[in-house]
mmCIF file as Biopython writes it, N, C-alpha, C and O atoms, coordinates in Angstrom:
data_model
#
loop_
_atom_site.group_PDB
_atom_site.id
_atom_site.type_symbol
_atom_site.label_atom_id
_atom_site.label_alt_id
_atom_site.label_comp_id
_atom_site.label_asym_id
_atom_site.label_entity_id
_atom_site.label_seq_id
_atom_site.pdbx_PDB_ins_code
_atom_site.Cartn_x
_atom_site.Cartn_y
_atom_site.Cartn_z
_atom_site.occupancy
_atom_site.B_iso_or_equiv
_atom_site.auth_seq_id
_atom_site.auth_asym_id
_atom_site.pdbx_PDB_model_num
ATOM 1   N N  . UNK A ? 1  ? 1.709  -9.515  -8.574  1.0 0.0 1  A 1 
ATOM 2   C CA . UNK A ? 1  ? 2.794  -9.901  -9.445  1.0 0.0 1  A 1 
ATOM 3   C C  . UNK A ? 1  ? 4.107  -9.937  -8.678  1.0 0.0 1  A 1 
ATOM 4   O O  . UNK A ? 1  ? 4.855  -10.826 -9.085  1.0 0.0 1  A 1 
ATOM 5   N N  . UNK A ? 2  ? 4.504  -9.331  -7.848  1.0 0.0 2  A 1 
ATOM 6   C CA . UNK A ? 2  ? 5.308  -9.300  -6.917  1.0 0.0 2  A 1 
ATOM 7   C C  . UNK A ? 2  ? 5.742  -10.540 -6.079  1.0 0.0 2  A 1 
ATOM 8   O O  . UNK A ? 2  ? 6.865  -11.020 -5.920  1.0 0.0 2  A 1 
ATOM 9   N N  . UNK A ? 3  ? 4.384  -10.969 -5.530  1.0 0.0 3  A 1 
ATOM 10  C CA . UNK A ? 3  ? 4.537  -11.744 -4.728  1.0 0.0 3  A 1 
ATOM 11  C C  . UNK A ? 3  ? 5.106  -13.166 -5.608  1.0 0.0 3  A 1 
ATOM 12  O O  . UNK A ? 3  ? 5.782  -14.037 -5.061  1.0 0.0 3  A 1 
ATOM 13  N N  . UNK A ? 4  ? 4.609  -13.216 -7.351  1.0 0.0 4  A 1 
ATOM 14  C CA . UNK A ? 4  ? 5.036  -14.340 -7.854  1.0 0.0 4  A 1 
ATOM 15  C C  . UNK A ? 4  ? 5.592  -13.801 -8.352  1.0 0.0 4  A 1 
ATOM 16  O O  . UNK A ? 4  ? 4.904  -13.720 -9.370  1.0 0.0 4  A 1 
ATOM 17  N N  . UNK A ? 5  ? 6.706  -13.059 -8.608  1.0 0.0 5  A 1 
ATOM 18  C CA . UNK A ? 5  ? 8.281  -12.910 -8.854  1.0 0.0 5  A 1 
ATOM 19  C C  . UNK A ? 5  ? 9.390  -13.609 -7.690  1.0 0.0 5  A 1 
ATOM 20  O O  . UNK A ? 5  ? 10.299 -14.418 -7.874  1.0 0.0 5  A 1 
ATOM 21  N N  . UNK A ? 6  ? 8.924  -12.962 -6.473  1.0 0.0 6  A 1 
ATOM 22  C CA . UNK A ? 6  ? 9.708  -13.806 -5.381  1.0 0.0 6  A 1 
ATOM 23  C C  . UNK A ? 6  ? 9.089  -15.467 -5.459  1.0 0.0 6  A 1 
ATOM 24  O O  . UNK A ? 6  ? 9.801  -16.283 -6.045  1.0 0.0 6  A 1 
ATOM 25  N N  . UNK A ? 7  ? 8.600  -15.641 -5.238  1.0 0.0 7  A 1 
ATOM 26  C CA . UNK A ? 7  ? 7.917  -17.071 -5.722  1.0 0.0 7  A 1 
ATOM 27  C C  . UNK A ? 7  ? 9.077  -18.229 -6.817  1.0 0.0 7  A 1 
ATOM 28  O O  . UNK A ? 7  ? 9.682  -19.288 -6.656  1.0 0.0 7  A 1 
ATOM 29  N N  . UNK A ? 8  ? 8.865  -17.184 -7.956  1.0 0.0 8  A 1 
ATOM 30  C CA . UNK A ? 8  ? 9.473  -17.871 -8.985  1.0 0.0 8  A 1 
ATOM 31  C C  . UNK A ? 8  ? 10.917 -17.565 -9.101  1.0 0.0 8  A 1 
ATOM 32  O O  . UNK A ? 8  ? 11.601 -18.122 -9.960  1.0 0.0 8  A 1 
ATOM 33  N N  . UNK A ? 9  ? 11.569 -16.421 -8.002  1.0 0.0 9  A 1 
ATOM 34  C CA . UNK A ? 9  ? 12.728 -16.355 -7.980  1.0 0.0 9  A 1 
ATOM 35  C C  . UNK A ? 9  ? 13.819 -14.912 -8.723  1.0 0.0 9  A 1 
ATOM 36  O O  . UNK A ? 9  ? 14.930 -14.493 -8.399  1.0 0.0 9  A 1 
ATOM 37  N N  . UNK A ? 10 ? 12.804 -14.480 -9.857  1.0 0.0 10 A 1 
ATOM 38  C CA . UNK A ? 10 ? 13.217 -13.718 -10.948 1.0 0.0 10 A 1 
ATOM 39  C C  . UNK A ? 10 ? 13.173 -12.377 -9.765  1.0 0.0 10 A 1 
ATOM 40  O O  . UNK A ? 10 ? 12.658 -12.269 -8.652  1.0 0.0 10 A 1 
ATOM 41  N N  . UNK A ? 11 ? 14.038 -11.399 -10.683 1.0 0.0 11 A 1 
ATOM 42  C CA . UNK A ? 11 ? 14.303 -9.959  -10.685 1.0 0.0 11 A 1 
ATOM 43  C C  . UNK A ? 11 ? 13.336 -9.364  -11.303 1.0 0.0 11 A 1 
ATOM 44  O O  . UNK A ? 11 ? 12.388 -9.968  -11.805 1.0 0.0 11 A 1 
ATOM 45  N N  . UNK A ? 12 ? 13.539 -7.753  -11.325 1.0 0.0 12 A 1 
ATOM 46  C CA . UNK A ? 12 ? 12.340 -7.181  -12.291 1.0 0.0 12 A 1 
ATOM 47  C C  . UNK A ? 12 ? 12.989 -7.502  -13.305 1.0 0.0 12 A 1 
ATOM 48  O O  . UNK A ? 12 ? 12.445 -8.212  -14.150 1.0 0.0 12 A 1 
ATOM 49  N N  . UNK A ? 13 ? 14.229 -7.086  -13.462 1.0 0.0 13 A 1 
ATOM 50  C CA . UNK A ? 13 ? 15.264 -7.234  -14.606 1.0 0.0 13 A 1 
ATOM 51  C C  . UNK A ? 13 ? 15.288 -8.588  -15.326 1.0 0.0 13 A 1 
ATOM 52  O O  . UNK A ? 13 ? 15.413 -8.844  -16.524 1.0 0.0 13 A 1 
ATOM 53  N N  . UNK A ? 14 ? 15.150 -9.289  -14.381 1.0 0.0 14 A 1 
ATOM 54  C CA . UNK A ? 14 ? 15.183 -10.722 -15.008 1.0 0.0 14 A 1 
ATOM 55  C C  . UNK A ? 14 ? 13.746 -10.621 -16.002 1.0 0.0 14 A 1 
ATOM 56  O O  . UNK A ? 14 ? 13.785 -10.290 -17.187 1.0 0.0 14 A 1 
ATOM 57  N N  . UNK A ? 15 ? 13.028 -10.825 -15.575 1.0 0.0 15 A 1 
ATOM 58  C CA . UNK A ? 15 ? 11.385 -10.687 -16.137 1.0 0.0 15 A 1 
ATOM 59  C C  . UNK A ? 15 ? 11.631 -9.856  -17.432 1.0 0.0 15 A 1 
ATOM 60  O O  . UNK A ? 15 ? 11.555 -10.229 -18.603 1.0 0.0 15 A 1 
ATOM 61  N N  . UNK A ? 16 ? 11.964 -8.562  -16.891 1.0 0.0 16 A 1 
ATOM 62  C CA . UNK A ? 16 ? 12.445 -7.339  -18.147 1.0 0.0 16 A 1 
ATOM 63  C C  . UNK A ? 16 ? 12.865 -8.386  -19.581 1.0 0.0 16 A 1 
ATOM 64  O O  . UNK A ? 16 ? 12.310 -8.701  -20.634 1.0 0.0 16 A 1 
ATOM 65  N N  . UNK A ? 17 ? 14.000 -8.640  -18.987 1.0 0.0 17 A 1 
ATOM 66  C CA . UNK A ? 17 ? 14.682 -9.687  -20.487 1.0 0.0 17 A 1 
ATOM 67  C C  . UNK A ? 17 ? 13.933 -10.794 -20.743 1.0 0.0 17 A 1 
ATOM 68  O O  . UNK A ? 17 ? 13.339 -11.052 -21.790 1.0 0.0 17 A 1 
ATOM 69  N N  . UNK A ? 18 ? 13.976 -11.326 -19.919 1.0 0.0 18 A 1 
ATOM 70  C CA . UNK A ? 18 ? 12.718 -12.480 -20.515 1.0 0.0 18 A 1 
ATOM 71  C C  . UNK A ? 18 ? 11.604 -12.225 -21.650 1.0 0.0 18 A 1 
ATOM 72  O O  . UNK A ? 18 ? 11.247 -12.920 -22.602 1.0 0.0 18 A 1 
ATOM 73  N N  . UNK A ? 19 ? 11.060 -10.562 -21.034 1.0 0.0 19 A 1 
ATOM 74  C CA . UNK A ? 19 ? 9.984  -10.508 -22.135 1.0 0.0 19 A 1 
ATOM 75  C C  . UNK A ? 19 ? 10.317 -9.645  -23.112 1.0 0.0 19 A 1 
ATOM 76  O O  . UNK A ? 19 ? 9.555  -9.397  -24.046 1.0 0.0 19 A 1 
ATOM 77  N N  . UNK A ? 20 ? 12.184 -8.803  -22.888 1.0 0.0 20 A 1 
ATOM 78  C CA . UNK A ? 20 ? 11.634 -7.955  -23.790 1.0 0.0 20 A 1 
ATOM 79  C C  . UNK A ? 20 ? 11.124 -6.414  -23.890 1.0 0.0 20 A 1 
ATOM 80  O O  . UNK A ? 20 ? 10.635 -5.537  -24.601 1.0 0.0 20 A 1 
ATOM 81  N N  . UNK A ? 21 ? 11.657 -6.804  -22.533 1.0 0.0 21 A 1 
ATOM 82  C CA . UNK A ? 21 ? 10.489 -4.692  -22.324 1.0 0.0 21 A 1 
ATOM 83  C C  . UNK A ? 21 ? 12.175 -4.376  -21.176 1.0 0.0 21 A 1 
ATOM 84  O O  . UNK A ? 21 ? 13.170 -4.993  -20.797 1.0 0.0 21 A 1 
ATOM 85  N N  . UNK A ? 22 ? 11.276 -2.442  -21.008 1.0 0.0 22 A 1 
ATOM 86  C CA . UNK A ? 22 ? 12.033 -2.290  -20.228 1.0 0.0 22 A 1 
ATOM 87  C C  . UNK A ? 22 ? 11.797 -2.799  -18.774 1.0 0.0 22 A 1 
ATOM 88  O O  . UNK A ? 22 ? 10.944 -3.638  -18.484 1.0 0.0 22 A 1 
ATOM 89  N N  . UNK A ? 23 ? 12.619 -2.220  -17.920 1.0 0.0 23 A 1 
ATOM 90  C CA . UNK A ? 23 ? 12.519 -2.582  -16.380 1.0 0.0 23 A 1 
ATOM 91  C C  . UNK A ? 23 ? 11.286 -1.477  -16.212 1.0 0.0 23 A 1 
ATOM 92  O O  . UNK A ? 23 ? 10.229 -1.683  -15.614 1.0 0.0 23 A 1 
ATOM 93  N N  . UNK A ? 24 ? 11.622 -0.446  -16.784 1.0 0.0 24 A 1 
ATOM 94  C CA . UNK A ? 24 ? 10.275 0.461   -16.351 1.0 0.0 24 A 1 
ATOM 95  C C  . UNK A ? 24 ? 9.172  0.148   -16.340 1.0 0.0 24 A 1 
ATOM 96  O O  . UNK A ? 24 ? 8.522  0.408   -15.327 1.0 0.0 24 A 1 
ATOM 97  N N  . UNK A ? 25 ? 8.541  -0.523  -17.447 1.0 0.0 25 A 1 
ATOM 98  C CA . UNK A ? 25 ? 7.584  -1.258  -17.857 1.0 0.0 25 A 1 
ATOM 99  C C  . UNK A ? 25 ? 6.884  -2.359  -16.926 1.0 0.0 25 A 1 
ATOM 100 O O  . UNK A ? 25 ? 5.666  -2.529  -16.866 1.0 0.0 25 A 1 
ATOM 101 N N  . UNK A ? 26 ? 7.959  -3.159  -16.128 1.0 0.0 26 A 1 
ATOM 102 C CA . UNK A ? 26 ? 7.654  -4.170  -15.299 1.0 0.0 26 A 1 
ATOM 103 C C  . UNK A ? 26 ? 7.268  -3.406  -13.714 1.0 0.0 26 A 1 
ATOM 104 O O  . UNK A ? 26 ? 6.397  -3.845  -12.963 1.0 0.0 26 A 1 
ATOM 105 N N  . UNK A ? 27 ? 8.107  -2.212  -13.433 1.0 0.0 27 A 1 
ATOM 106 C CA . UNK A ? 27 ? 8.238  -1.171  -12.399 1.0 0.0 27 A 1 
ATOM 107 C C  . UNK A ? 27 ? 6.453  -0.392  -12.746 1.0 0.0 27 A 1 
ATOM 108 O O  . UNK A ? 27 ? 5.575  -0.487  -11.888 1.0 0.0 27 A 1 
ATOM 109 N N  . UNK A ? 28 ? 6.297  0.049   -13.579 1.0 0.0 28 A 1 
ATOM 110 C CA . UNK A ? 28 ? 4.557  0.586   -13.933 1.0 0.0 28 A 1 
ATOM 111 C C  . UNK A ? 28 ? 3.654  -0.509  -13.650 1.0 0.0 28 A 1 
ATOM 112 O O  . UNK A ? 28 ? 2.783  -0.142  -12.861 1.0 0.0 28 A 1 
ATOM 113 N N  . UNK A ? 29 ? 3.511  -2.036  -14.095 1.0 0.0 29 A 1 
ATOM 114 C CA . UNK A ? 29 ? 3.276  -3.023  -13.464 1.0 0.0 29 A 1 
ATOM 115 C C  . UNK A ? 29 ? 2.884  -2.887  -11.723 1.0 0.0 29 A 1 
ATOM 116 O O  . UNK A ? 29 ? 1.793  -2.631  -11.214 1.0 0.0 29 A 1 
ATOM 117 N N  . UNK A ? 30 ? 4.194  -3.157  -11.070 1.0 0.0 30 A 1 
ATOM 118 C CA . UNK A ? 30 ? 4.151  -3.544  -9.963  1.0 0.0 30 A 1 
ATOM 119 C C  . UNK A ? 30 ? 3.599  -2.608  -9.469  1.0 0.0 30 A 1 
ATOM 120 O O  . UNK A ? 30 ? 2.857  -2.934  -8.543  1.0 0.0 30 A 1 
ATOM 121 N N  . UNK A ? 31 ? 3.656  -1.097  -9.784  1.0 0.0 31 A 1 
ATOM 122 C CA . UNK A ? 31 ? 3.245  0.421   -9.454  1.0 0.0 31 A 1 
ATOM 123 C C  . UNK A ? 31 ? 1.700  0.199   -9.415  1.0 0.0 31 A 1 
ATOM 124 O O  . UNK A ? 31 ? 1.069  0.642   -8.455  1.0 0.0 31 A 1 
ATOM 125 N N  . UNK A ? 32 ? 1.308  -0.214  -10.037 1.0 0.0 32 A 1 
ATOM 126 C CA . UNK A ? 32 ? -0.079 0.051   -10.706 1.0 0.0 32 A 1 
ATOM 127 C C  . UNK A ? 32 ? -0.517 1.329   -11.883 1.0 0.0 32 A 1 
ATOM 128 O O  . UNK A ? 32 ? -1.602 1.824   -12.188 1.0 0.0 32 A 1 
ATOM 129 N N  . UNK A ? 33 ? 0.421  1.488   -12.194 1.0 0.0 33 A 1 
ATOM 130 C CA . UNK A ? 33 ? 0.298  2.477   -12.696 1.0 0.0 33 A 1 
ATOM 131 C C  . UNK A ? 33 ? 0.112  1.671   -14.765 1.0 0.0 33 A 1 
ATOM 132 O O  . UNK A ? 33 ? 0.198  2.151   -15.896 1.0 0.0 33 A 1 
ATOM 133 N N  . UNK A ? 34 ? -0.030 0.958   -14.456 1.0 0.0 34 A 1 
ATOM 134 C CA . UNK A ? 34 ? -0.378 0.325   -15.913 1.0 0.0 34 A 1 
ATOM 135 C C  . UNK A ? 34 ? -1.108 -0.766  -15.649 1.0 0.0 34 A 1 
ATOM 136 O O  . UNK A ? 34 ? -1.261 -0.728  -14.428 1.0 0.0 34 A 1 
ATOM 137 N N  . UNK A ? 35 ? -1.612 -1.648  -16.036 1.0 0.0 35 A 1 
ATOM 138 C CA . UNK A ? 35 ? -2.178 -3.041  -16.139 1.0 0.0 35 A 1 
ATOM 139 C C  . UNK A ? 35 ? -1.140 -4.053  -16.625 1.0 0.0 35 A 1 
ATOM 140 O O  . UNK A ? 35 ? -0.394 -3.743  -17.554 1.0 0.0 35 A 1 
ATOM 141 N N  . UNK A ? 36 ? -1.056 -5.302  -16.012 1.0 0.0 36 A 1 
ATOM 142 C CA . UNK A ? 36 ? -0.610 -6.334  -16.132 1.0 0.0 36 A 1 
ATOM 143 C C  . UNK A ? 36 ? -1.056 -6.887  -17.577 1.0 0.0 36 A 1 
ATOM 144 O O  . UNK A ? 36 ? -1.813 -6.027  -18.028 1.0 0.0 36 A 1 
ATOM 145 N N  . UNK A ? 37 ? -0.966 -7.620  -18.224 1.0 0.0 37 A 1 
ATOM 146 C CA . UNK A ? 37 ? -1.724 -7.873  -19.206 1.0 0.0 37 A 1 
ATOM 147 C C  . UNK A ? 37 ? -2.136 -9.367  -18.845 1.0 0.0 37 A 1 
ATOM 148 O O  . UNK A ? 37 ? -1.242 -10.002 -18.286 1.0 0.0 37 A 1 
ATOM 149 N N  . UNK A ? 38 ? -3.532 -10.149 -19.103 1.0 0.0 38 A 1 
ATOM 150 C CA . UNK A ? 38 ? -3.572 -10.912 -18.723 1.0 0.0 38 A 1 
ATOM 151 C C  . UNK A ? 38 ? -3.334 -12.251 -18.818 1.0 0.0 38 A 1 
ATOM 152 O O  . UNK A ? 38 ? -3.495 -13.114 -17.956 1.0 0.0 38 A 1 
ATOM 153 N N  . UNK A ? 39 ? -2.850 -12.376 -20.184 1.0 0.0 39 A 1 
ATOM 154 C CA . UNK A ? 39 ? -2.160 -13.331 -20.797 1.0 0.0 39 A 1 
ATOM 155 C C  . UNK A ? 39 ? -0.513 -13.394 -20.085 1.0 0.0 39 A 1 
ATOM 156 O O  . UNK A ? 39 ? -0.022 -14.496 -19.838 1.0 0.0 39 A 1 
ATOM 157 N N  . UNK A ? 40 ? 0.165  -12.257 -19.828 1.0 0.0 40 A 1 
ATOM 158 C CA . UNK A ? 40 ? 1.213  -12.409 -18.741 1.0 0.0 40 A 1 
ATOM 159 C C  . UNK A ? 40 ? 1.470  -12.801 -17.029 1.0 0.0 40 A 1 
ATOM 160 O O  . UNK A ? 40 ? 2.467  -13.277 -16.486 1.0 0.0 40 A 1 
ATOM 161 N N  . UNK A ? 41 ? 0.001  -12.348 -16.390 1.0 0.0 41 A 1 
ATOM 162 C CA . UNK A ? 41 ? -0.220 -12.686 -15.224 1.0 0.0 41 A 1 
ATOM 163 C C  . UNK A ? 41 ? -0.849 -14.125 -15.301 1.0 0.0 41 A 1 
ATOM 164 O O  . UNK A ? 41 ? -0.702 -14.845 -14.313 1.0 0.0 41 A 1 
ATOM 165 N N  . UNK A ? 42 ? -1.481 -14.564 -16.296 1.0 0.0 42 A 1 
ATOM 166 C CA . UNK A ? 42 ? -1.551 -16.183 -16.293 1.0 0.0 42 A 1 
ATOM 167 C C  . UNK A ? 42 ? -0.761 -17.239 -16.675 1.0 0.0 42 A 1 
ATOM 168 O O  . UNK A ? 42 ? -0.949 -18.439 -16.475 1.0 0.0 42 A 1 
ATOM 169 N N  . UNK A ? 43 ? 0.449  -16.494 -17.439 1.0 0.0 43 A 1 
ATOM 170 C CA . UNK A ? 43 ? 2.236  -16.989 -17.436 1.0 0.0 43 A 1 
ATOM 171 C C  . UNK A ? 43 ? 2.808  -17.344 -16.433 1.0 0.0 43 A 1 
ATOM 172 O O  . UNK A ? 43 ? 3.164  -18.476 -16.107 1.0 0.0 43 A 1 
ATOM 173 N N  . UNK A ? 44 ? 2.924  -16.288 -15.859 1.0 0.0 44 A 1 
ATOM 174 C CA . UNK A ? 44 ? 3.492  -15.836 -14.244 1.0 0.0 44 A 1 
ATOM 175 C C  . UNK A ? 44 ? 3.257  -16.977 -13.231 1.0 0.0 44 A 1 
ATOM 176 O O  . UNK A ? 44 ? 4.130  -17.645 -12.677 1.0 0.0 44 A 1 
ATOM 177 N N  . UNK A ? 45 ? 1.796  -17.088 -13.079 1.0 0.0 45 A 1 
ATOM 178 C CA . UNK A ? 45 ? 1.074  -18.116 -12.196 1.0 0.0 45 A 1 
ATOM 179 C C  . UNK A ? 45 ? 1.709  -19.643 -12.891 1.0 0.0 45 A 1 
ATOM 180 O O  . UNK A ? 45 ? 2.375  -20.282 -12.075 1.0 0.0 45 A 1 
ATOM 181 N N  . UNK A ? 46 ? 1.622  -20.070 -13.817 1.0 0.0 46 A 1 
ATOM 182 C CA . UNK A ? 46 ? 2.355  -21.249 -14.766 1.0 0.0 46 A 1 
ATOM 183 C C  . UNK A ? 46 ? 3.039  -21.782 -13.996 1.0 0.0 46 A 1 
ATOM 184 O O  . UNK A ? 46 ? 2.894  -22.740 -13.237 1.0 0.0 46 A 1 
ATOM 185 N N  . UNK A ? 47 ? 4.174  -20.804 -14.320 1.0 0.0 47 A 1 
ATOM 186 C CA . UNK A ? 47 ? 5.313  -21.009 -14.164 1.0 0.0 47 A 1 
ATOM 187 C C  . UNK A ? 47 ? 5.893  -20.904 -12.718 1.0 0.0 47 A 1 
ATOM 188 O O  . UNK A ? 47 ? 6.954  -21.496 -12.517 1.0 0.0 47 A 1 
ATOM 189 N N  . UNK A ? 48 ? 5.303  -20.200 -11.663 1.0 0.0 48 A 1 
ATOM 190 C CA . UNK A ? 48 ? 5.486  -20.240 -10.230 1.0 0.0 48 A 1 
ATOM 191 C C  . UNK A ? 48 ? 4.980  -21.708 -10.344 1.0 0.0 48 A 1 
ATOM 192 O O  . UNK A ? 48 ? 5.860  -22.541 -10.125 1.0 0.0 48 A 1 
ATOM 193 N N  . UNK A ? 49 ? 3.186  -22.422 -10.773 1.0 0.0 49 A 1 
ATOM 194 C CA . UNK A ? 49 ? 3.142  -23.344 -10.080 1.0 0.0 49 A 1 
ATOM 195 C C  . UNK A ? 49 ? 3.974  -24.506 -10.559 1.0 0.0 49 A 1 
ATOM 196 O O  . UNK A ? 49 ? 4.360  -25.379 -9.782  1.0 0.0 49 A 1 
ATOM 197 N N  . UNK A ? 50 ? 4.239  -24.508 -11.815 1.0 0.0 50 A 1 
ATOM 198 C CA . UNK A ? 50 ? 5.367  -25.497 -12.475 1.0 0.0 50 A 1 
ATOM 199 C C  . UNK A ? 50 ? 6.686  -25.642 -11.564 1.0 0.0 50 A 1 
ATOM 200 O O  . UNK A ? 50 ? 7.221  -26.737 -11.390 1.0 0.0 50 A 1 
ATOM 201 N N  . UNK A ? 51 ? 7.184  -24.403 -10.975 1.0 0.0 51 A 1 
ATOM 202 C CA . UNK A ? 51 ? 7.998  -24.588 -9.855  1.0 0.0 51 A 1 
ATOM 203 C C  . UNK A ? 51 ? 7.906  -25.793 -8.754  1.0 0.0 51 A 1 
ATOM 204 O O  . UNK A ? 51 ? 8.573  -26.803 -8.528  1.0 0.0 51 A 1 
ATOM 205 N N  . UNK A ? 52 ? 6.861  -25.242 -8.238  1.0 0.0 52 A 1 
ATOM 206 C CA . UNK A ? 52 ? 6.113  -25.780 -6.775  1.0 0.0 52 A 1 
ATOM 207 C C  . UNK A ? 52 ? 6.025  -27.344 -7.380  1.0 0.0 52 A 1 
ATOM 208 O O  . UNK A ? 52 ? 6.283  -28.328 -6.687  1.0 0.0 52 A 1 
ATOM 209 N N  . UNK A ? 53 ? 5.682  -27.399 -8.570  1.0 0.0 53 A 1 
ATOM 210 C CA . UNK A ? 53 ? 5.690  -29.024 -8.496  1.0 0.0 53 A 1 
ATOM 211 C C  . UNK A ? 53 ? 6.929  -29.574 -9.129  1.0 0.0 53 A 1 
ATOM 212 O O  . UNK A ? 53 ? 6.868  -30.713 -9.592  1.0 0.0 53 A 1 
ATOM 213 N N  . UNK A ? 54 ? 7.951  -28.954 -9.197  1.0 0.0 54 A 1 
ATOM 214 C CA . UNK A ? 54 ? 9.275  -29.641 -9.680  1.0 0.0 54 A 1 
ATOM 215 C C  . UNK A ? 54 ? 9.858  -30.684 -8.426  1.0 0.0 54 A 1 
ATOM 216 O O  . UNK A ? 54 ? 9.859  -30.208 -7.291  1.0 0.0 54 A 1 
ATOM 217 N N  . UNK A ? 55 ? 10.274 -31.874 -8.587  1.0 0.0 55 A 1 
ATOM 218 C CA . UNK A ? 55 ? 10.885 -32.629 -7.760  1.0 0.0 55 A 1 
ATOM 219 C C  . UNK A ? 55 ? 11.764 -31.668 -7.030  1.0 0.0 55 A 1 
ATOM 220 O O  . UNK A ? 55 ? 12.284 -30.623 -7.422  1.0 0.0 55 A 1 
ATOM 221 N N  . UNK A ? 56 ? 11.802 -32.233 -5.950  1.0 0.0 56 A 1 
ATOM 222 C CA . UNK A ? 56 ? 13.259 -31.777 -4.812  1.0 0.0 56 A 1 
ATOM 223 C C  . UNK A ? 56 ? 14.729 -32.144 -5.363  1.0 0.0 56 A 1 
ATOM 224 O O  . UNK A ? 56 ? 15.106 -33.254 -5.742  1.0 0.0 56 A 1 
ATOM 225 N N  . UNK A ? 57 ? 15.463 -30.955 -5.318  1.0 0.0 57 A 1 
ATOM 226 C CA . UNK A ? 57 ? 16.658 -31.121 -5.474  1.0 0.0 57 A 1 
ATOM 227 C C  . UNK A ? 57 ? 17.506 -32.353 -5.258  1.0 0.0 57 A 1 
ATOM 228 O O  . UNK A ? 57 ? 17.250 -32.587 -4.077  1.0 0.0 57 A 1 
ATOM 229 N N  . UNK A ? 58 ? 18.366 -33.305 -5.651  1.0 0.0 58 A 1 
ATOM 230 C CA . UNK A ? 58 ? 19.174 -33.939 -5.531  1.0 0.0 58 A 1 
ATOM 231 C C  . UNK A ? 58 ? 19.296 -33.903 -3.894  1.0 0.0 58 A 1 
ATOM 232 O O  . UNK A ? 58 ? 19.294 -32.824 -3.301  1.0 0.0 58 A 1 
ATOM 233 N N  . UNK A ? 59 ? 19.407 -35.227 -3.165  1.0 0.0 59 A 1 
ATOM 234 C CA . UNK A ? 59 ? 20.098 -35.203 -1.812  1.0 0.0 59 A 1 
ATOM 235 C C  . UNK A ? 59 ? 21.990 -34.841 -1.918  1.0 0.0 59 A 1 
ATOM 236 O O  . UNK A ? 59 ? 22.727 -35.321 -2.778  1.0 0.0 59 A 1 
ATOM 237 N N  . UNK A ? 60 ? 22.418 -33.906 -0.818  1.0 0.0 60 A 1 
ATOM 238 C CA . UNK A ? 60 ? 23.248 -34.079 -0.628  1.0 0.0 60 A 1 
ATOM 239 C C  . UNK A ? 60 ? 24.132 -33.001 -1.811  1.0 0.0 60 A 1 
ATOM 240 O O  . UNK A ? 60 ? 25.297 -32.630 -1.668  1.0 0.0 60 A 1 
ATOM 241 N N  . UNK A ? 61 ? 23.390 -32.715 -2.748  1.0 0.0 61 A 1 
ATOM 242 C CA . UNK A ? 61 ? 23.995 -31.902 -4.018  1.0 0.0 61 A 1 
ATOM 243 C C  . UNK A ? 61 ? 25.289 -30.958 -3.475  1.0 0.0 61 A 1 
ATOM 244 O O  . UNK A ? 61 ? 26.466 -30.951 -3.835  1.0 0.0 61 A 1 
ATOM 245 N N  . UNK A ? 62 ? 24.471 -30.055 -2.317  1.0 0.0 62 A 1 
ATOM 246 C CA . UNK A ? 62 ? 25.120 -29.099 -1.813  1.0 0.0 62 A 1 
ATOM 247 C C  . UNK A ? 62 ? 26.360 -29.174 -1.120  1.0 0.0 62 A 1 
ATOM 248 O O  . UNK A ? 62 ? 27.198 -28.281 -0.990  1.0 0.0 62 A 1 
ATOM 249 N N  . UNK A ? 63 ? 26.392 -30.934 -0.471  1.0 0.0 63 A 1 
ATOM 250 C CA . UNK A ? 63 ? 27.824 -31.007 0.319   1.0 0.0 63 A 1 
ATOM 251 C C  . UNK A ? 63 ? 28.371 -31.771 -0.298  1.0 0.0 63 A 1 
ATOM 252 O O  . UNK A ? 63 ? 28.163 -32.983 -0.255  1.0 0.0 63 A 1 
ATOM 253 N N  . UNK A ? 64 ? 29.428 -31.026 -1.209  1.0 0.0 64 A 1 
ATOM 254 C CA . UNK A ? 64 ? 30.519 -32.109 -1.544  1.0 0.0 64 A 1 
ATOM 255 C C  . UNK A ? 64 ? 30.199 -32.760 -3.107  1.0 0.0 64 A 1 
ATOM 256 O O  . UNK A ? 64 ? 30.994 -33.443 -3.753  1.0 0.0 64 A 1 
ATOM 257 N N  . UNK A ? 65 ? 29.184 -32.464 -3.417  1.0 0.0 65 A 1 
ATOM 258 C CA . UNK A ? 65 ? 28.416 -33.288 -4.590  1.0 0.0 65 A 1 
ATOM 259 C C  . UNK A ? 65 ? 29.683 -32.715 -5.663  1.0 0.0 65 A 1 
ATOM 260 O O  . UNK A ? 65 ? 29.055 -32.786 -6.719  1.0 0.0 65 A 1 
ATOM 261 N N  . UNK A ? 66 ? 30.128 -32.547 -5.789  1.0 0.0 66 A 1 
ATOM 262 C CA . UNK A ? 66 ? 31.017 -32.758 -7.077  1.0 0.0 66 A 1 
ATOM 263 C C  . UNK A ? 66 ? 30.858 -31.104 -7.994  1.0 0.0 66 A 1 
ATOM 264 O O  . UNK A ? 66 ? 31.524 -30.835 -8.994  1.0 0.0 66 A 1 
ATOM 265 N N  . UNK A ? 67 ? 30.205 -30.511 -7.591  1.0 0.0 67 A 1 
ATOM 266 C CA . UNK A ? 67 ? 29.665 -29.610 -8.428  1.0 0.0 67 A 1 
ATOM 267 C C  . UNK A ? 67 ? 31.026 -28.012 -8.487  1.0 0.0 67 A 1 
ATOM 268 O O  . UNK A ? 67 ? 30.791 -27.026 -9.184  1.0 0.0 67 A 1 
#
């Protein structure tokens, strides 16, 4: 789960609010000290690979683009 948090970018904290729980909760997670649930670790995966296939950023966005 770790590895697709960095993946997808999120914090524990971030995740935390997203679902709703505490940070502890996500921290027992990563610990092992609880189970993932598996309807959340097949979220997780989703949404990392929904990433991976999002188009590439705008050319050029970063220099100067107006932003």
């Amino acid at each position: 789960m770790d590895a697709l948090l960095k993946q997808i970018g999120w914090s524990v904290q971030t995740l935390a609010q997203r679902l709703g729980v505490r940070t502890s909760t996500i921290g027992d997670w990563l610990n092992g000290r609880r189970n993932i649930p598996d309807n959340l670790a097949d979220w997780l995966r989703q949404v990392a690979r929904a990433l991976d296939q999002a188009p590439a950023l705008p050319e050029g966005w970063r220099s100067g683009g107006g932003c």
